[in-house]
N, C-alpha and C positions, 0 to 999 in steps of 0.2 A: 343798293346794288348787292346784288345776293353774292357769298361764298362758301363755297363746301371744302372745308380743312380735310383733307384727303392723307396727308402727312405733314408730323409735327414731331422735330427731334432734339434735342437739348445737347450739345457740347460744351463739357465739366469744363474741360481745357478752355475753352475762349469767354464761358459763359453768356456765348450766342444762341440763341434758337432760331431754326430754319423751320418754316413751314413752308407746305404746298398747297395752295388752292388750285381748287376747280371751280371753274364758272356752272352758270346756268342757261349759258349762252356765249357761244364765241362773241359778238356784242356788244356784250358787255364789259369783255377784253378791251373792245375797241375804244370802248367810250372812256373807260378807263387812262388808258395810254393820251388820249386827245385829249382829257383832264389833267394830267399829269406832264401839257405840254411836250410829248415824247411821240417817238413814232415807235409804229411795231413793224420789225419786221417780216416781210414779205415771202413766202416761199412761190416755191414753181410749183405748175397743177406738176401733179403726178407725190410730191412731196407728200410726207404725212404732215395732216392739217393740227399738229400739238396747239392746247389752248392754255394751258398750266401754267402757273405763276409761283416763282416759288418768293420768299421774302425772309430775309436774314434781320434779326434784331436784338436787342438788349433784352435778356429775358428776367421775367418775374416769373417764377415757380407758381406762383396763387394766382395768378393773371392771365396766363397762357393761351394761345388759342387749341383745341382741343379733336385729336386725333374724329374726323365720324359726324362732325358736326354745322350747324350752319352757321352764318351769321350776316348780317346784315349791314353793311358798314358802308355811310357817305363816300364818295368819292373825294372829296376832299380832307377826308385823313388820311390820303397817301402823297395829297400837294406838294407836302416841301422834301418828297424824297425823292429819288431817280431811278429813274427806268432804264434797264440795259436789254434788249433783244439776245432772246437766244436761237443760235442757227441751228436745221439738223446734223450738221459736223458739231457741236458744243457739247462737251460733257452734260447729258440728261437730254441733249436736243430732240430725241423720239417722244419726249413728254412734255417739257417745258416750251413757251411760246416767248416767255422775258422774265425779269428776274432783278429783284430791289435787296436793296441793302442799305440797312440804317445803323446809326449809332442811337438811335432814339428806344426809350422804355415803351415796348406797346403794351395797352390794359384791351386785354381782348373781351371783357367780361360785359359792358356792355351793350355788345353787335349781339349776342347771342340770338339767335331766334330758331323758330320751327324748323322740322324737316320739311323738304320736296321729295317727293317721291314719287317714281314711275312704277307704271302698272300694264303689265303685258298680260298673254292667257297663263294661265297656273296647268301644271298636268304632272304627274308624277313622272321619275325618271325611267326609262324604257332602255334597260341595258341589251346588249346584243345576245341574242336567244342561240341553246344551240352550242357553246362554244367547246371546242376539242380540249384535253387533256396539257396540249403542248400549247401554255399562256405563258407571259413572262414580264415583269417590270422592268421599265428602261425611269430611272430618274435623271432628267436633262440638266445637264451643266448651262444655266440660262443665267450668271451670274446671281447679286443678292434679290432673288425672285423665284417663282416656283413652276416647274412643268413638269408634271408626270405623265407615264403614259402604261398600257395595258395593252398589250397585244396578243392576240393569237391568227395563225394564219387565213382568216377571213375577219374579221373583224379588228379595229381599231380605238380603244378608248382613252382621249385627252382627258387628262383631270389637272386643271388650271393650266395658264397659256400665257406666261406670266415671262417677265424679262426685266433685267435690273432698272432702278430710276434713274440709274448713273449712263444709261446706254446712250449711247447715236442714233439718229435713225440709221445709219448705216449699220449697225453692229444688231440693232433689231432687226433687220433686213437681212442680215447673213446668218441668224438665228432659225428665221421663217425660214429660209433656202436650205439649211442643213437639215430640215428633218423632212424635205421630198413628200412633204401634202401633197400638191397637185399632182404627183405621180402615181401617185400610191392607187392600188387596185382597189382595196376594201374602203368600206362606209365607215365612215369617221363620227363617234359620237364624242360629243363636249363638255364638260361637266365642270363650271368655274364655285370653285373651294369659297367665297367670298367676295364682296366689290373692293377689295384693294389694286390698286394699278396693278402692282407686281405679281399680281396674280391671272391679270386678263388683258394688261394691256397690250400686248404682242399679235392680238389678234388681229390690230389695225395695222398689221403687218402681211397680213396675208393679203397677196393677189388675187385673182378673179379663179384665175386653177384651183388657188389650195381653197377658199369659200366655195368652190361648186362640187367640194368633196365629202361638205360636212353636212351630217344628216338632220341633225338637233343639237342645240344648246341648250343645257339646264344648268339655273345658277337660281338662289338664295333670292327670294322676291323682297329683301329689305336692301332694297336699288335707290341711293338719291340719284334723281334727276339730273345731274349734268351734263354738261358738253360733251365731256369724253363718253360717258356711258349711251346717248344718245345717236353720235358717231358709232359705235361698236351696234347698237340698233338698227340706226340707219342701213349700214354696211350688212348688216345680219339680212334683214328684208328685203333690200334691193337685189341679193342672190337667193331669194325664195327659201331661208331656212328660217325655222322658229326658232323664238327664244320665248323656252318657257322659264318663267318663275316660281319654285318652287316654295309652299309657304314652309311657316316654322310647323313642325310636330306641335301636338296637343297637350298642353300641360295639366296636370291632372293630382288628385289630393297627396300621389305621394311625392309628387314635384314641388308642387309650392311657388313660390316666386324665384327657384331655383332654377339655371339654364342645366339644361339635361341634353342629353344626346339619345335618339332613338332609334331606333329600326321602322323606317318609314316604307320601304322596297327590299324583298331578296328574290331575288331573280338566277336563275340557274349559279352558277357563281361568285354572280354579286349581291351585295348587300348595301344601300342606302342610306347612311345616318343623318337625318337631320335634327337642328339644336330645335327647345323648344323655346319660345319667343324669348328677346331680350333685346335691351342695346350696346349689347358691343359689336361691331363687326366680327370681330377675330372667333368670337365666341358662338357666336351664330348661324355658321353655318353647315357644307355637306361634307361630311366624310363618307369615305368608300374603304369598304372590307372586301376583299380578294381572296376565294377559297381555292389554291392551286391542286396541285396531287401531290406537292411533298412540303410547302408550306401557303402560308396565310402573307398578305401585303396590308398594310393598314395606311390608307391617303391620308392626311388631317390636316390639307393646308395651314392653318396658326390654331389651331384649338389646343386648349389644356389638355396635358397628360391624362391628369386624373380623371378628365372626365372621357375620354379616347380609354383609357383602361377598365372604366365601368364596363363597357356595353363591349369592350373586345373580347374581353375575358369569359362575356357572358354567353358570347357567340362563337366565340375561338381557342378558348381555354384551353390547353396543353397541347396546343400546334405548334412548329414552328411557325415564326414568324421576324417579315421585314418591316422594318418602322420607318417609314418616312419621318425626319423627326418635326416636329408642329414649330411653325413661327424661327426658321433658318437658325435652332440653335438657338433665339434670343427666350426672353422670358415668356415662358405658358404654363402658370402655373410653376409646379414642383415635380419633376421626372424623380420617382424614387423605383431606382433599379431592384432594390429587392423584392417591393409590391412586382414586379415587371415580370420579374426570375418565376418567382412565383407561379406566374401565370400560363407563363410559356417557359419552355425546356429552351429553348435554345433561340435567341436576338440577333437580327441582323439588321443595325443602326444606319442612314446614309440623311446626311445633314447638304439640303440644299444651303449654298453660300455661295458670298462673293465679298467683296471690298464692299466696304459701307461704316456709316459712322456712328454706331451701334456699339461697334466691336465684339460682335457674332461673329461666329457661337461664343457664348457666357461659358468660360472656363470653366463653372461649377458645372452646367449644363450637359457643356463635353463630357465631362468626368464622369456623370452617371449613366450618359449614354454610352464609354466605354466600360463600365461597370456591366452594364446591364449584357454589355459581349465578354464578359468573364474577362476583363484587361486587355481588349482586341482595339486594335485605332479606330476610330470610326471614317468612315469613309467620307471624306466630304470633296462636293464636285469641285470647290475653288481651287482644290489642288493636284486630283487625279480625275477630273472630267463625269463625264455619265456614267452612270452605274446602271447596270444590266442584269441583273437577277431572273432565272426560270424557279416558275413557283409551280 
């Protein structure tokens, strides 16, 4: 039975590790739970169809199961633990379908196996042509997860759609509802920073309105195959909008076996960074550069500092500019505010957050992103909401 480690997080305190699987097939959920002697429960049509498994256990540091990856593991080495259903009213219920808990040591090491991977059309990203002077950054308070957005008064651009793991599907539902997609006049383009949940999974949130608003979907063609991505496909095609997959940038003698970030697309005010191949998720994907009239925005769902500072500096160098900070504050890398100052005159830091058991943003992390605002707070959503910036 196939699983894909989707998240995997370690608390010092209990010296538990939780991880989340994703299936290959809702299925295989099934067969699971009926192996495991347990029933799964049941939702109402209209309900989000969450397939997600999360599994609490005694952890070994060397043994672990491993954030990105698959693994293959009998159904009966989860026999002698217990299955609990999760509802969509249950803390995480918009993602989670049930949810095990052992006192037992798991050695994740040998399920390991291949990727699955999906494969859609590839096309480069097609930003909205044309756009006025008067563009502006809204960063969404969507809990520990990410959604940015770009707007000017004809056009619309989502960059990640993303909603905490800890949500409801109620509290995902009133997330879709506050930001009035299916009302919205202008064409809505989509642009998913990564395949982490928390970056895309709010989509299966949208109603049939807010999908008949949107005009394309570009995300990062290193896709595993599962349930939930499949669903987010499914949903995508049956309202006649594409998903294209964009591949990695081209690696080349001065890259090496190094993930790099490039300039893939610049289009009227936008610019397109794609990583060049690798296997990290966090590391491989699309960042977007934003050239306003009085400053610069830099998207970088969880990519490194250091490597968001190469190619901004390169393209943007002595602009203001707003940093979306990469990876909610937690670890990307090293954010060194002086390289930062450097580059640009003047930083305006806004750290997507929420409750999570990380304990994001990394104090150090903060520090240099108020560093980098000459001693200014940074802004983060979990405590003063969205942030709105005219660039």
């Amino acid at each position: 039975m196939r699983f894909f480690a989707q998240h995997s997080e370690y608390d010092a305190k209990t010296k538990l590790r939780k991880v989340i699987f994703d299936f290959a097939s809702f299925e295989d959920h099934r067969d699971l739970v009926a192996e495991m002697r347990s029933e799964i429960g049941e939702r109402d049509e209209g309900e989000p169809a969450a397939s997600m498994l999360s599994i609490e256990y005694v952890a070994d540091r060397h043994q672990s199961f491993r954030s990105g990856s698959w693994y293959d593991i009998p159904p009966d080495f989860f026999r002698a633990m217990q299955y609990e259903s999760v509802q969509p009213e249950d803390q995480g219920g918009a993602f989670l379908r049930g949810a095990i808990k052992t006192r037992r040591q798991l050695d994740a090491s040998p399920f390991l196996t291949g990727p699955l991977w999906a494969h859609s059309s590839e096309r480069a990203i097609d930003f909205p042509k044309g756009t006025t002077p008067k563009i502006e950054l809204c960063v969404v308070n969507c809990g520990h997860a990410n959604w940015n957005e770009i707007t000017t008064p004809r056009h619309r651009l989502i960059y990640d759609v993303g909603a905490s793991r800890s949500f409801s599907s109620a509290q995902v539902q009133a997330l879709v509802q506050r930001m009035s997609i299916g009302s919205d006049k202008r064409p809505i383009t989509v642009v998913i920073s990564h395949w982490d949940v928390d970056h895309y999974h709010a989509i299966l949130g949208f109603t049939p309105a807010d999908l008949k608003k949107l005009k394309n979907v570009y995300a990062p063609s290193q896709t595993p195959n599962t349930d939930t991505f499949n669903r987010v496909r499914k949903s995508l095609q049956g309202h006649g909008i594409p998903l294209h997959l964009v591949p990695p940038a081209g690696a080349d003698a001065t890259t090496g076996r190094r993930i790099v970030l490039k300039a893939v697309l610049r289009q009227g005010r936008f610019t397109a960074f794609r990583a060049t191949p690798g296997g990290s998720r966090n590391q491989t994907g699309i960042v977007i550069g934003v050239e306003g009239e009085r400053r610069i925005a830099l998207l970088t769902g969880d990519h490194h500092y250091e490597k968001i500072l190469d190619v901004a500096r390169s393209s943007y160098g002595g602009k203001p500019c707003v940093l979306v900070a990469p990876h909610h504050g937690g670890r990307a890398g090293k954010p060194d505010a002086k390289d930062w100052c450097a580059s640009f005159p003047d930083i305006q830091a806004v750290l997507s957050c929420g409750s999570n058991s990380y304990l994001h943003p990394i104090p150090e992390v903060e520090r240099e992103l108020r560093n980098m605002q000459r001693g200014q707070a940074v802004w983060r959503t979990d405590n003063k909401g969205d942030r709105t910036v005219p660039l």
